[in-house]
N, C-alpha and C positions, 0 to 999 in steps of 0.2 A: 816128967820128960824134959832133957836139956832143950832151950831155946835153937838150939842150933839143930839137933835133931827134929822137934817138932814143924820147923820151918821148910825143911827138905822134906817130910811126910806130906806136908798139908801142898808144898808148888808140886810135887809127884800126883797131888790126888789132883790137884784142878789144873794139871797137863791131859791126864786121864780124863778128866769129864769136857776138857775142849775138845780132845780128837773124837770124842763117843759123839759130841753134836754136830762137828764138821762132817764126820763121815755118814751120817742121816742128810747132808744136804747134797744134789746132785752139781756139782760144781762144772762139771763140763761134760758134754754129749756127743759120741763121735757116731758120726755118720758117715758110711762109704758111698759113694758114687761110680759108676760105670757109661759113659759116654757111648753111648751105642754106632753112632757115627765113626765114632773115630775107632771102635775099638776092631780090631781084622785079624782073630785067630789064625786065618790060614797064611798071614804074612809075618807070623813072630814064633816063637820056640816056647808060645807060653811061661812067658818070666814071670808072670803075677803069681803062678802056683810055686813055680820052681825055686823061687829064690824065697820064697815066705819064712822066714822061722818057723811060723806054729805049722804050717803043715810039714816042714822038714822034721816036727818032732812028735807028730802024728796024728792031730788035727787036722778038722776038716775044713781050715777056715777061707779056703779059698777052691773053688770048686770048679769044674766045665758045666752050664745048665742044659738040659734039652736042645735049647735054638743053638747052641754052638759059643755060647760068650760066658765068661766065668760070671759067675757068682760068690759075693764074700761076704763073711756071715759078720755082722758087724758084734754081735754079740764077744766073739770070740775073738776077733783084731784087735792090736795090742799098740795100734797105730804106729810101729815103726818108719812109714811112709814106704819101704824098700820096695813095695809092687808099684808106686806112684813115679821111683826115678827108673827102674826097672821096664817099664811097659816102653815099648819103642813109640807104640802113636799118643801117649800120651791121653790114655783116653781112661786111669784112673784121679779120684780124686778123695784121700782119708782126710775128714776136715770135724777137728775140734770144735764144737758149738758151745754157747753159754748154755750153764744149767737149766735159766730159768725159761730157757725155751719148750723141756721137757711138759710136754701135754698142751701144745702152740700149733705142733701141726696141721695143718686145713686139708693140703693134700698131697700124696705123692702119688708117681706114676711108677710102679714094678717095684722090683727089689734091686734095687743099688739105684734106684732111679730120681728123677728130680723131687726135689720138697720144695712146698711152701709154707711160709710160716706166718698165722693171720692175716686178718681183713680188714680194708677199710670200710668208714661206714660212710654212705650215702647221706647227705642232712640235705632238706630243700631249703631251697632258696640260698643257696652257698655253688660255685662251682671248685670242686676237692680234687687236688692236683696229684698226680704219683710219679716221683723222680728219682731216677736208678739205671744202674746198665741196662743191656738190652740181654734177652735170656735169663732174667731172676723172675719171672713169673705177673710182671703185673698185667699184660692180656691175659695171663689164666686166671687172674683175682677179675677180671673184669665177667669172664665167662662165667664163674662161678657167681658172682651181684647179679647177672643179667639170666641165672638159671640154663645157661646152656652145659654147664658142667655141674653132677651131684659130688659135692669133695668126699671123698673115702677117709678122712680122718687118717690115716697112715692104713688103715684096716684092707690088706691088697686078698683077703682071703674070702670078703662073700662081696656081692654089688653093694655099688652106693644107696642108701634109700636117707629122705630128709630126716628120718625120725631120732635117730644117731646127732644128726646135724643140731638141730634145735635140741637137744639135751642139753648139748655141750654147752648151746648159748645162750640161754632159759638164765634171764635177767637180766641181759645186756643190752644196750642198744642195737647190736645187731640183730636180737634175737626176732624182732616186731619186721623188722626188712626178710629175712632170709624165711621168717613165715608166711608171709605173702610172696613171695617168689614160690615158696613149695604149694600152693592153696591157688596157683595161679594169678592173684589178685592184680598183680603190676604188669604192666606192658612195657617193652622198652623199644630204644633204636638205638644200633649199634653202625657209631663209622668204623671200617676196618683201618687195620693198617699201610698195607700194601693198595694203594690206589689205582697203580701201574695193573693189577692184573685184574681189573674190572672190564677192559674189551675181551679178556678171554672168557669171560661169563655173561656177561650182556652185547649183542648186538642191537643193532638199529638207530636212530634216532633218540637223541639227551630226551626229547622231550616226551617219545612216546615210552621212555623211561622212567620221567620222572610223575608223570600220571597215573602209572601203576600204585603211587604211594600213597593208601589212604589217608586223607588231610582234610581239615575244613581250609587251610591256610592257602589263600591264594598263589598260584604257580608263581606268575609273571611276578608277582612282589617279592617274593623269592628269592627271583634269581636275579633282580635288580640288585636286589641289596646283597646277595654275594657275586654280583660283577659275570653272571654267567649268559645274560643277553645274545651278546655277538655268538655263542656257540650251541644254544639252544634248540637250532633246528638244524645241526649238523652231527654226520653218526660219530657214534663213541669212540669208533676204533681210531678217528682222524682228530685227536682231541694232545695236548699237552700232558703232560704231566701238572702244572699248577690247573688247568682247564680241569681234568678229573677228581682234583683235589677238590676243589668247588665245587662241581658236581655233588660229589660223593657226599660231600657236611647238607650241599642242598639237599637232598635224598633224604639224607640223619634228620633234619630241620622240617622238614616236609611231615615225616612222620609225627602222628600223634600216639606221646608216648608221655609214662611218669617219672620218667630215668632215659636220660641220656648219656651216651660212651660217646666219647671223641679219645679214638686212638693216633696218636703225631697229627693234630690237625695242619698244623704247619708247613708241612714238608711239601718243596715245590712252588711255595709262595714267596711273594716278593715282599719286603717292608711292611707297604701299603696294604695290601692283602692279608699279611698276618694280622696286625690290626682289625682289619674291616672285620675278618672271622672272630676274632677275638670278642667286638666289640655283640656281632651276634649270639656270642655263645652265653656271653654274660645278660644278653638279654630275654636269654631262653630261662637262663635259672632264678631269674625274678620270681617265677611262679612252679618251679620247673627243678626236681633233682639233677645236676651236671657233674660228671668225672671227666674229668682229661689227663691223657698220659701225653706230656710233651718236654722235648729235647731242648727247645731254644729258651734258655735262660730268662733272656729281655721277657719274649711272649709270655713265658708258663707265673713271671712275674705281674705283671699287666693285668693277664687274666686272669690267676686263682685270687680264691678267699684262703684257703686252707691248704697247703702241704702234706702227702705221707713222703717219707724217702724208704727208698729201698732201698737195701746192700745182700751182699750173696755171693755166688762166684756161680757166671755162666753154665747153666745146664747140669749146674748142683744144688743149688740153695737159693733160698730167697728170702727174706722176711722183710715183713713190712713195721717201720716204725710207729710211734707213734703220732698223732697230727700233729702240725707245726703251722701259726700261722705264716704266709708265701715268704717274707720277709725272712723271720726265724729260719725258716727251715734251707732257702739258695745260700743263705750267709755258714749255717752247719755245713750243708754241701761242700761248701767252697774250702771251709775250714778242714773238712774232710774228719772231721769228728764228733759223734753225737753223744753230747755229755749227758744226754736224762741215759741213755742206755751204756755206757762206756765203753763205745765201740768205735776204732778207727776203722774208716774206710775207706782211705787214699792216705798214701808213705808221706803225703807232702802238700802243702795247700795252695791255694788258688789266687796270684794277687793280680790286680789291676791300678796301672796309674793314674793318677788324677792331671797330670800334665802328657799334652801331647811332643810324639818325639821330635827332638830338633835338631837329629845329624842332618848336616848338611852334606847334598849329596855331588859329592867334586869330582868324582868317579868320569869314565869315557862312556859316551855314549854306545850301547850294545845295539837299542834298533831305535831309529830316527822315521817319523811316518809325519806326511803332510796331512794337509785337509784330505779325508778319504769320504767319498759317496760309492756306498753299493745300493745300486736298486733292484727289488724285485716285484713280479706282478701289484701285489696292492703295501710294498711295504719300501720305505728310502732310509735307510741309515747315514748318518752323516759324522763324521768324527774330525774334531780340530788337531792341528797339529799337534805333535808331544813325541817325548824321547822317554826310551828304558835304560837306567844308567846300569853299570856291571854290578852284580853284586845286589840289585835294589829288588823288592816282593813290594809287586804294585796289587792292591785288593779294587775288585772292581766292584761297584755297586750300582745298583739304581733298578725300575721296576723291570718284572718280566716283560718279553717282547716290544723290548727297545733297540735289541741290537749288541746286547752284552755276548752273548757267543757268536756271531756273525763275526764281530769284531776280534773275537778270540781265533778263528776259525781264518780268516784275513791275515794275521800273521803266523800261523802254524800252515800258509799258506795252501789252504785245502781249498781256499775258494780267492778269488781275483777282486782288488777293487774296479768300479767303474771308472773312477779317474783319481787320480794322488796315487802316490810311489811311497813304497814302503823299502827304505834304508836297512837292509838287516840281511846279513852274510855269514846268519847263524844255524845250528842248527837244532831244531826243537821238538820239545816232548810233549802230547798234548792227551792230555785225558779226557772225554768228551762227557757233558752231564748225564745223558742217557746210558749203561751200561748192558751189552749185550753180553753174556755166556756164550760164545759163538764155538769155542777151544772143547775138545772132546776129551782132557784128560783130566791128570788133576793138578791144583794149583803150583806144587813141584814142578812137574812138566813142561807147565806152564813159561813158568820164570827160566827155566834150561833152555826150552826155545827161544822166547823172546831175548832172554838178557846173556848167555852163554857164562863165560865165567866169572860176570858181576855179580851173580845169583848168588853165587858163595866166597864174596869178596868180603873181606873185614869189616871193610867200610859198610856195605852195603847190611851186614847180620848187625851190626852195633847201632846203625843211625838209622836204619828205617823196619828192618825185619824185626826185632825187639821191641821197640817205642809203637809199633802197629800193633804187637800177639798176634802176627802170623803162624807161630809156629803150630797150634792145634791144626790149620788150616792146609795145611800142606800137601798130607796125604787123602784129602777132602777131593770129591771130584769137584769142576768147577761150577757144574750146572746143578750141583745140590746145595750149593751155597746161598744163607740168605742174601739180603738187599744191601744191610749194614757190614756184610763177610764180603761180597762183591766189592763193593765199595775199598775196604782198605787195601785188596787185593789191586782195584783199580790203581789210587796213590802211589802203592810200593813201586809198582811196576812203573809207571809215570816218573818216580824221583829216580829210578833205579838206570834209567836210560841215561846212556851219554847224549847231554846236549849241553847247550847253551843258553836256553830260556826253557822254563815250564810253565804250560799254558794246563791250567787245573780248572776245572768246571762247574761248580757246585760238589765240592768235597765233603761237605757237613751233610749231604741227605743220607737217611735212613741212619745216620750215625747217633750212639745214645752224648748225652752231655758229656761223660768224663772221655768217649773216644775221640769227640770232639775238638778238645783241647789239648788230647794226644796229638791229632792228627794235625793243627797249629801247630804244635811245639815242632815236631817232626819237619813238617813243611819248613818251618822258620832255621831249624836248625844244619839243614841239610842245605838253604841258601848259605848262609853264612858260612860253615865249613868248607861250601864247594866250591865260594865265589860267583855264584851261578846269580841267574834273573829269573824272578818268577810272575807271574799274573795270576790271580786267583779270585775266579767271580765265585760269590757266594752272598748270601741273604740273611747269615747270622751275625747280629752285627758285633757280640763278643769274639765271634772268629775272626773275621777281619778288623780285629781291634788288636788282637793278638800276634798277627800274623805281619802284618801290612806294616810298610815305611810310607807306603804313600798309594794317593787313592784316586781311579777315576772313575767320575758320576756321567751315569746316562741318568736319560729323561726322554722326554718327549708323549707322544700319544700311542701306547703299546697298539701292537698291529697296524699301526698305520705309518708313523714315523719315529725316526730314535734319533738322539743327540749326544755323542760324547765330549767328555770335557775333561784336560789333564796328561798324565798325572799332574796331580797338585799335593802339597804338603797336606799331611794328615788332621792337623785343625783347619785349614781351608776346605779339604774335601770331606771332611763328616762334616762341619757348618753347611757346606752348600748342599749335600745330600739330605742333611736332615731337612732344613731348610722347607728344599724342596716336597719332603713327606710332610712336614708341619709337625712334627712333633719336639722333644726337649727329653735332655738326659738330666737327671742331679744323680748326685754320687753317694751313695750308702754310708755313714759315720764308719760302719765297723770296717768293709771290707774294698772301700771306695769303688764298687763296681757299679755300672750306670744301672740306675730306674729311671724306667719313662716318669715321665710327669703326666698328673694327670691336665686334660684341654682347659687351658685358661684359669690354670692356678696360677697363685699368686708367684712360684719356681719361673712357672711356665711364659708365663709374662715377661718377670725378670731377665730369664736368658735369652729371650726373643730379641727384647731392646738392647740387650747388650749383644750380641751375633753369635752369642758364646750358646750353641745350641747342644753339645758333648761336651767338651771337655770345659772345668773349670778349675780355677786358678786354687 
């Protein structure tokens, strides 16, 4: 045979035996989704059937079920997406998964309904972090470690039973944990998420609460050391939000258990506080299984051994990575790229600077306030003079119950000071930290009432309706929304007002990390474009690192007396802040985002004596 002919036989046959072994491997997995919230037959013309190809050519691949909400047979979908831009609420989602996720599934819920994909494992003496949106599943991986949920394996056609379960993972590590979860053998304690709705379940008195928890562990030491003393003998319903948060971990802490859940232990806490919890929870898993799901960067750093991340798309998907140790895996986050799995998970990465900023701010003064004293029954706020220049986003920090929203509250003038005059003949927007659902319709409606034709202003859909994902939430009623959906709803509607200062109130609760740093960029970007002043108390100190030109620190003795101090330049006021907390930042090689240090290292030392407590050189 000619050379030139036998060369063309022989690449023709091993074209032919590469496609024969590509198309043996399953290279990508499509999974439909159905948002059962958002999805409302009776307000659309049904486009998801109507407009489909394959049922225009006589397939069944997209259906009406029983309850009234379509059904689409993933088998059959060709993934063109055309029902996903088609649906007016936006309540499909066709999403292409990697191959090798194929036989990963732990659990879903119906047909088009949520997945998740793997678990992490519990190891003692380790506390195992899980960092991801909010809506990809990791309280339902918690529920399923903790035995409150049997996973159906994808299997939606008989009940769950463990026997299925343990097949699957018969020589794994997880296999010895999820056998004693089905055999009974482990006991756990589960902190919830939501904190805020534990006086609708519990009345009476913290402490004839917290005696119900079987413990050898002494009360009173307890609650010493999670700071819950002053509100121990008073009922629940009159309690804080960082007070219930305390509570709640003292409850988790109280119980004797071999696995412990802390779901956001964070939220509602001050600095100091997150710490102190921190420093409990790591001393629970000395002896003791620990998981925690938490938002705040600094803290989830501090306190894990171990990382998983999670990536997925809200109320579709979810899978869990593989572990990372805390380090590895906030620096992946940040990067927004997980190279062991080659998956992006953010268009764009995370940076921070290692030098603090040094516009100087030559701007007219917007509001000018003297010494301000408000006093009330057993509490005296005191604030030293200071001015809000046009244009400037002041981050306000320092512990709960020092006067941080009083203070905020004082110029959005909802409350009077005792004596000092406050210079300001502006007019302001103010978000309060606690958020009620008070509004009976839905978030649409909402924004039409309050904001009239800003709701659908250019400015208003480009710079803050988009950068939030309001859009699934629209046609949502207001009082079926979570805590994290309240929240950006709150924001929008806050930057969305004509004023001249916005007074924001702890904007980072119940929000996951990446909405976080949305909700900073947004904040910051919507100063800047508007020309506008803002003030923004909050407790994450990457938020107000983010966000802030300049910073003022309260202090004093929470509940009894508060001190403000500032605005000050942003390396003066994180030195005297931190200062104040006693802790020290150093800065990560790869991604120079601040790590605590740990107490009286040789870092820790170093920046002390030098005043350089956040930022260095």
């Amino acid at each position: 045979m000619h050379k030139t002919a036998y060369y063309k036989k022989y690449i023709a046959e091993s074209k032919k035996r590469i496609l024969l072994f590509y198309s043996t491997i399953p290279l990508t997995m499509r999974i439909a989704t159905l948002n059962k919230d958002r999805c409302q037959p009776k307000k659309c013309n049904q486009e998801c059937i109507s407009y489909c190809p394959r049922v225009r050519s006589g397939d069944e691949t997209v259906v009406m079920g029983e309850k009234g909400k379509p059904i689409i047979n993933e088998n059959l979908c060709v993934g063109c997406g055309i029902c996903v831009h088609k649906c007016p609420h936006g309540a499909i989602q066709i999403i292409n998964l990697a191959g090798e996720l194929e036989g990963e599934l732990v659990q879903q819920y119906g047909i088009n309904g949520f997945r998740l994909y793997r678990l992490p494992v519990p190891r003692p003496g380790e506390v195992v972090g899980m960092l991801g949106p909010n809506g990809i599943g990791k309280t339902t991986a918690f529920k399923i470690l903790s035995g409150q949920e049997i996973p159906n394996l994808g299997d939606l056609d008989s009940e769950p039973t463990w026997a299925p379960v343990l097949e699957k993972y018969a020589g794994t590590e997880l296999h010895t944990h999820l056998e004693k979860v089905a055999n009974g053998k482990l006991t756990f304690s589960f902190k919830p998420q939501y904190v805020d709705m534990l006086p609708r379940v519990h009345t009476g008195k913290v402490r004839a609460l917290l005696e119900t928890v079987k413990t050898t562990k002494k009360l009173e030491s307890v609650a010493a050391e999670l700071d819950i003393l002053t509100c121990i003998d008073r009922d629940i319903g009159q309690l804080s939000g960082g007070e219930l948060q305390r509570v709640a971990i003292a409850a988790t802490v109280l119980k004797e258990a071999d696995i412990y859940f802390f779901d956001e232990p964070s939220s509602y806490l001050d600095i100091y506080q997150r710490l102190k919890i921190a420093r409990v929870i790591q001393g629970i898993a000395k002896t003791k299984c620990v998981m925690v799901i938490e938002h705040d960067l600094a803290v989830l750093d501090f306190l894990a051994d171990t990382v998983h991340l999670m990536y997925g798309s809200e109320a579709s998907f979810g899978v869990l990575s593989q572990p990372r140790t805390v380090r590895n895996a906030i620096n992946a986050y940040l990067d927004g790229f997980l190279k062991e799995e080659n998956v992006r998970i953010r268009d764009r990465n995370i940076k921070f600077e290692t030098r603090a900023p040094k516009k100087d701010w030559k701007a007219v003064s917007l509001v000018t306030f003297g010494r301000l004293v408000k006093k009330f029954e057993k509490f005296t706020l005191t604030a030293e003079p200071g001015s809000i220049k046009a244009g400037e986003v002041v981050g306000i920090v320092g512990p709960n119950a020092t006067g941080k929203t009083t203070f905020v509250k004082m110029l959005a003038n909802e409350i009077s000071p005792d004596s000092g005059d406050i210079d300001a003949n502006v007019k302001v927007s103010y978000k309060p930290q606690y958020i009620e659902p008070s509004f009976g319709g839905t978030v649409a409606e909402l924004f039409m009432t309050e904001l009239g034709g800003r709701a659908t202003s250019g400015f208003f859909r480009s710079e803050v309706h988009e950068p939030l994902n309001l859009e699934p939430l629209m046609n949502r009623e207001l009082k079926s929304l979570s805590g994290g959906e309240l929240q950006r709803v709150a924001i929008a509607l806050a930057l969305a007002r004509e004023a001249d200062i916005y007074l924001i109130d702890e904007p980072s609760a119940y929000l996951d990390s990446n909405q976080r740093m949305e909700a900073a960029r947004t904040i910051r970007r919507v100063m800047e474009k508007s020309g506008r002043s803002g003030m923004i108390v909050d407790h994450d100190v990457y938020f107000i690192d983010m966000v802030s030109d300049s910073i003022m620190v309260f202090g004093g003795e929470p509940s009894v007396n508060g001190t403000g101090q500032g605005p000050l330049g942003m390396r003066d006021g994180m030195n005297l802040f931190l200062k104040n907390v006693d802790i020290t930042f150093r800065r990560d090689n790869d991604t120079n985002r601040p790590r605590i240090n740990k107490k009286n290292s040789r870092l820790d030392r170093e920046q002390k004596s030098s005043g350089e407590f956040y930022y260095t050189e």
